[in-house]
ZAMARGU-4260 file (C-alpha; in steps of 0.2 Angstrom, whole numbers, plus 5000, padded with zeros to 4 digits):
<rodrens>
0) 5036/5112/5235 | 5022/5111/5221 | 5005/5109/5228 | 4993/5097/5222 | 4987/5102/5207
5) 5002/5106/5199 | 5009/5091/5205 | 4995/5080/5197 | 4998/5089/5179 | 5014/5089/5180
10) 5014/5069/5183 | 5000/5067/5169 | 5009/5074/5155 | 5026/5068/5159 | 5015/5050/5156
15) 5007/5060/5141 | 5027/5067/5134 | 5034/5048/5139 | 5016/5039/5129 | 5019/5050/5114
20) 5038/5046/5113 | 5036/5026/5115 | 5023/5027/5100 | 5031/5039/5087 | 5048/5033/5090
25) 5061/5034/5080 | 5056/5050/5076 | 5059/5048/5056 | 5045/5060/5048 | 5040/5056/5030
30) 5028/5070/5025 | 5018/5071/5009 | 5032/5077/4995 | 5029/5083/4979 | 5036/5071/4965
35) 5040/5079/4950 | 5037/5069/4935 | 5051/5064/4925 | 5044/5056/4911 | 5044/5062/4894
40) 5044/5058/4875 | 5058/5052/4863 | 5060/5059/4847 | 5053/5044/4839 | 5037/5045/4850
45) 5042/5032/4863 | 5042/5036/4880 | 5059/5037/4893 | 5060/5036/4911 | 5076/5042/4916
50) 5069/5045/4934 | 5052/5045/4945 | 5040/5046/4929 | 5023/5038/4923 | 5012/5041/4909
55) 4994/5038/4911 | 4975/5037/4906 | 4966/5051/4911 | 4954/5039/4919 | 4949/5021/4918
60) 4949/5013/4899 | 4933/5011/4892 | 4935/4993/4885 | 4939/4988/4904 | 4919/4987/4907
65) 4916/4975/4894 | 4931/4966/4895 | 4921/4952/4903 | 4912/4946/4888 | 4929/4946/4876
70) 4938/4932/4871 | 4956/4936/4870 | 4966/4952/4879 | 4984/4956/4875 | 4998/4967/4877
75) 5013/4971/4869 | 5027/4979/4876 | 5044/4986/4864 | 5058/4990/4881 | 5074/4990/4886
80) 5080/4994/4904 | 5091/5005/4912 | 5096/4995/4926 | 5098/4977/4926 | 5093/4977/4947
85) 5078/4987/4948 | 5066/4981/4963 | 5048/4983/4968 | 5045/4977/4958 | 5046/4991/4945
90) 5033/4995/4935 | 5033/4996/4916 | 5015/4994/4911 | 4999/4991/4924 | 4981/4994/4927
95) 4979/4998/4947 | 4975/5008/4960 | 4990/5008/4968 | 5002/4995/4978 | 4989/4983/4982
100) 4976/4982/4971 | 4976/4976/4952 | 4971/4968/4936 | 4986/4969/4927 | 5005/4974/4932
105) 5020/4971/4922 | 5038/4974/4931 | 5054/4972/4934 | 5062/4964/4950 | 5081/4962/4948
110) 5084/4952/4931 | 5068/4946/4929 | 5050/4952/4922 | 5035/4949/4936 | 5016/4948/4928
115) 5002/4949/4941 | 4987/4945/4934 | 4972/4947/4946 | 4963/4930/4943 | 4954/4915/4951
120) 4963/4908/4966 | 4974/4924/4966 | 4971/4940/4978 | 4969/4959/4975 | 4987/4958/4971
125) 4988/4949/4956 | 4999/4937/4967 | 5007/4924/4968 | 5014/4928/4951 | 5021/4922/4937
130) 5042/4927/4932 | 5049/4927/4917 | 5069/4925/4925 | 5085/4934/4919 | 5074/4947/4903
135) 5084/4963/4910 | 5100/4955/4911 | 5105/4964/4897 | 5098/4984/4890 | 5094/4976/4874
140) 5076/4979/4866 | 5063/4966/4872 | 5048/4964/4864 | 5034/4956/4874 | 5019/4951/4871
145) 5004/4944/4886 | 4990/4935/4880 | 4976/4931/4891 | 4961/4922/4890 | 4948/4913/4900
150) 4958/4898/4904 | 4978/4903/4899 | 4991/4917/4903 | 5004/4915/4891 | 5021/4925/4888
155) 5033/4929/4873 | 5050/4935/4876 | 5055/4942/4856 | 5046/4928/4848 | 5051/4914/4860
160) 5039/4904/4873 | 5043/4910/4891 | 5025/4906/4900 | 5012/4897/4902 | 5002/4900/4914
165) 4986/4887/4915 | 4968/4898/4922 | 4957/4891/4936 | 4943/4900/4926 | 4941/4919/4915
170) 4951/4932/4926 | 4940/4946/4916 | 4926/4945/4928 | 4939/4947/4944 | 4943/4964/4937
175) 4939/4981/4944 | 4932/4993/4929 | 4939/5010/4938 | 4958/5007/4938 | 4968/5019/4925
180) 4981/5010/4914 | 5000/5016/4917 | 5018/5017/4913 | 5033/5018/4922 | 5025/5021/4939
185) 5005/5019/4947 | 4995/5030/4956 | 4995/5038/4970 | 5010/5027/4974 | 5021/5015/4967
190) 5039/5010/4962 | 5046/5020/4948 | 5054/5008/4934 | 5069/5019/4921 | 5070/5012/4906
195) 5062/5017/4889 | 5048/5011/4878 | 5045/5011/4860 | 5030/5002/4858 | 5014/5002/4872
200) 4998/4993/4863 | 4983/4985/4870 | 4972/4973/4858 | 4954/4966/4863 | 4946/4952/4850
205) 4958/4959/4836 | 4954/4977/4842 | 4970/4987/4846 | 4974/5004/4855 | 4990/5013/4853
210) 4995/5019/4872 | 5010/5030/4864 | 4997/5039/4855 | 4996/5056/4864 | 4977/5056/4861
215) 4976/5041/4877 | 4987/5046/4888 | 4995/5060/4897 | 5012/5066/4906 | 5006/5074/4921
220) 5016/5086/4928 | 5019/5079/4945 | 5011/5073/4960 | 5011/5072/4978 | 5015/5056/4987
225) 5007/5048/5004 | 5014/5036/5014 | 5003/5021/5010 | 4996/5011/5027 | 4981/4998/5030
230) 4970/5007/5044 | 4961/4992/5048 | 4976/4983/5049 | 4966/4965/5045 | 4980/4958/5034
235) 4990/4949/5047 | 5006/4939/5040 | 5004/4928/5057 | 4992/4921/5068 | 4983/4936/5079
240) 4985/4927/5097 | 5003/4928/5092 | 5006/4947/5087 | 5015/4954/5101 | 5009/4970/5096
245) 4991/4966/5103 | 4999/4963/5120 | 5009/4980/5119 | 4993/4992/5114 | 4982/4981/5128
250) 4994/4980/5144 | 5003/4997/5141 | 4989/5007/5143 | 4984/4998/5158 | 4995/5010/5169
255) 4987/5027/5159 | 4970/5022/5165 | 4975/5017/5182 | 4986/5035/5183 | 4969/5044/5180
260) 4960/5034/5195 | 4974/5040/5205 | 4976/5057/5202 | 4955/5063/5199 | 4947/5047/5209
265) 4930/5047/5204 | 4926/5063/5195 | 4930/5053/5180 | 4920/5037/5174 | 4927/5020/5168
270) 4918/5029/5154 | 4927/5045/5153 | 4945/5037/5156 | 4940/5027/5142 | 4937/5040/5130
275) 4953/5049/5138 | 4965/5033/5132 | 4956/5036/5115 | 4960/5052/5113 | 4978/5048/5117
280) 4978/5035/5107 | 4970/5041/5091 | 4983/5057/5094 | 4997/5045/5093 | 4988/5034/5077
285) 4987/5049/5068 | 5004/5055/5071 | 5011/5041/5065 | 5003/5043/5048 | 5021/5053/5046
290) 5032/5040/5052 | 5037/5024/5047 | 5026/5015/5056 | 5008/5006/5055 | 4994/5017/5062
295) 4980/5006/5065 | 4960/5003/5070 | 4965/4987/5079 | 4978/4999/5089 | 4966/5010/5094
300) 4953/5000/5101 | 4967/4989/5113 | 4973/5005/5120 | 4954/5013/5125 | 4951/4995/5132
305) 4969/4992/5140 | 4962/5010/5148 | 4947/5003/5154 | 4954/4989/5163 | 4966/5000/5171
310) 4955/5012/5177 | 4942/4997/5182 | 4959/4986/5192 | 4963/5004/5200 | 4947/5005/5209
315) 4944/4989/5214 | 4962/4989/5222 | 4958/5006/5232 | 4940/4998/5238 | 4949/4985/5242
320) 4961/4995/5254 | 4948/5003/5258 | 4939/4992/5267 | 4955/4981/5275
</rodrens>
């Protein structure tokens, strides 16, 4: 028969083995990967992406810092797609940092070309956006062109009207100087579009740069992806009192901080039990920086305090039978 001590370990990390499976469940590790760039020149200097690709700035434009006191901003776009059902959407030209944050993104989602605009009344997204229904219906050659000003977003599909998109006030000052200006993909993450471009031009008060000239942007050689998450988890899609998840973190770790009450009585603090619950927790946050789930500050703090209540219900239960 196992004496005490072992007994005690024993039971702790069986709770340990059975907290870590509950939280990194179902197991499905998504480590950092290497992406190999796919993009690459056409013999007419265009630019194809018959895979993962992106061409880029090496940094952040420097027209993006004065952009705020110009008048007029357009781009124009010569492209045709590879696959009328591409989702994302898919990104053919933008100026990000990633999923999340833009001035300017123009994709593909399905049949239709999506423009985000980071503007008055919209959020770091560029959303809600503006569609331009059925361009890739076909793999014809488009040519688009975006003007923006400091009261109107307007769209040409190959000559023709195809937006119009009235401005709450100049979006100019709403953009962030620092984010690089790409093709076919976005940094450090993104959804690849395949197609090909022939023409990339960007032209400020009747100024224009050339983004197929090799001398603005380059072809990296590849990149290493990270699955992206929100650490702080403060975009919530619903009402917080209404997340089960807050219930989850809180009551099951109720049991842990009880458990350690049980088994090492009062060598540990509600203090100490406390940090313990953290530690477990943040082991298990962190772990699932690998999976496909949502690591999360918010997490964290529920489990240390469900710990603490556990720990806290635990002793007042055992005074209690204590002193019956």
């Amino acid at each position: 028969m196992l004496s005490r001590s072992p007994t005690k370990v024993l039971i702790l990390v069986l709770f340990l083995l059975g907290y870590w499976a509950v939280g990194l469940y179902p197991f499905t590790f998504e480590p950092p990967k290497h992406v190999v760039n796919q993009a690459e020149r056409t013999a007419d200097g265009g630019l194809s992406f018959p895979g993962v690709g992106i061409a880029r700035t090496p940094g952040a434009p420097e027209w993006l810092r004065g952009l705020q006191h110009m008048s007029l901003f357009e781009v124009r776009l010569v492209a045709r797609t590879d696959d009328p059902d591409q989702q994302g959407p898919a990104r053919l030209f933008t100026i990000s940092d990633g999923v999340s944050d833009r001035n300017l993104t123009l994709g593909q989602e399905g049949e239709d070309l999506v423009i985000r605009v980071r503007r008055p009344g919209s959020d770091a997204n560029g959303t809600p956006a503006l569609q331009v229904p059925g361009l890739f219906r076909d793999a014809d050659w488009h040519e688009i062109r975006l003007r923006l000003g400091p009261d109107r977003l307007t769209v040409t599909v190959d000559d023709k009207p195809r937006g119009d998109l009235p401005l709450s006030g100049s979006p100019f000052p709403e953009w962030n100087p620092d984010y690089a200006l790409a093709m076919g993909n976005e940094l450090p993450y993104g959804r690849a579009w395949t197609g090909e471009i022939s023409a990339a031009s960007v032209e400020i008060d009747g100024s224009t740069i050339d983004y197929l000239d090799p001398a603005e942007i380059v072809l990296p050689g590849g990149w290493w992806e990270v699955k992206a998450f929100d650490p702080w988890d403060l975009e919530q899609k619903q009402p917080y009192y209404a997340n089960a998840d807050i219930y989850v973190n809180f009551f099951g770790f109720i049991p842990f901080g009880a458990l350690l009450v049980l088994l090492f009585g009062r060598r540990l603090s509600i203090g100490h039990i406390m940090l313990l619950g953290a530690a477990l927790s943040l082991s298990i946050e962190t772990l699932q920086i690998l999976l496909p789930r949502h690591p999360s500050v918010t997490d964290l703090a529920l489990n240390t305090i469900g710990a603490g209540v556990g720990a806290a219900l635990a002793r007042t239960a055992i005074r209690s039978g204590a002193s019956a």
